[in-house]
N, C-alpha and C positions, 0 to 999 in steps of 0.2 A: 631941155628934157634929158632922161638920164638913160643912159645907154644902157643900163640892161633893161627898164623899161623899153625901149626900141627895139631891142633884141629879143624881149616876149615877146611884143606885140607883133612880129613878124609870124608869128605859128600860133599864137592863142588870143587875140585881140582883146576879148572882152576882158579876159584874167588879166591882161597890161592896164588896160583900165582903170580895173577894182583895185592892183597892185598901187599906181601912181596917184589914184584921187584918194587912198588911205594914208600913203606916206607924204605925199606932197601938194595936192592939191592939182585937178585938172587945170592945165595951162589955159589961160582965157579965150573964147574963141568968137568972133562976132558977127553971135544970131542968137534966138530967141532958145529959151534954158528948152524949151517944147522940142525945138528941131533938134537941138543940142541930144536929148535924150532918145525921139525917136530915132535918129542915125546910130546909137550908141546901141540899141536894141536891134534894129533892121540892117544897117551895114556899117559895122563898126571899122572897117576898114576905112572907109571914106573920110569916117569921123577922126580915125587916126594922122590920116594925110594930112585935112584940115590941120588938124591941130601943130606937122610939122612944119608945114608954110608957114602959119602964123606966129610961132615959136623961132621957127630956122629962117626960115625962108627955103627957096629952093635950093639943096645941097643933097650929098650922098645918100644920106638915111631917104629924103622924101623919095629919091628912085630907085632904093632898094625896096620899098613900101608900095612902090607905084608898078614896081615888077611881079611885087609876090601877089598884090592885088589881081592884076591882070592875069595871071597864070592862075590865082585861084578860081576865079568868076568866070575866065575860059574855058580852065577843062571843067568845071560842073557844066558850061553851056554845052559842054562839049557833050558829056558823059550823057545828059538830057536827052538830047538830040538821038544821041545813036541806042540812048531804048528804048 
């Protein structure tokens, strides 16, 4: 995958997306094109990870991905909660 690709996708997921399936092609991921798209629409972060496991495997990018995830989904639960 392509690091500035990875480096959008850390702040705008869906635009890294659009960015990498116009220039290069979504890296292949293995599940059904349906699941493929409703994560791409509902949590595209998830969709993002997928895709660097099965591209990288586990390495730096997937736990900088796996942090910004968890700190995003956090403090929205967060933010939730306390209004």
């Amino acid at each position: 995958m392509d690091p500035a690709c990875l480096t959008l996708g850390l702040f705008l997921p869906r635009l890294a997306m659009l960015y990498f399936w116009l220039n290069q092609g979504l890296p292949p991921v293995p599940m059904p094109d349906s699941v493929e798209l409703i994560l791409a629409v509902a949590v595209p972060r998830v969709l993002i990870l997928i895709m660097i496991y099965h591209s990288m495997g586990i390495c730096g990018w997937f736990f900088v991905h796996l942090l910004a995830a968890l700190a995003v989904y956090g403090g929205s639960a967060y933010k939730a909660a306390r209004d």
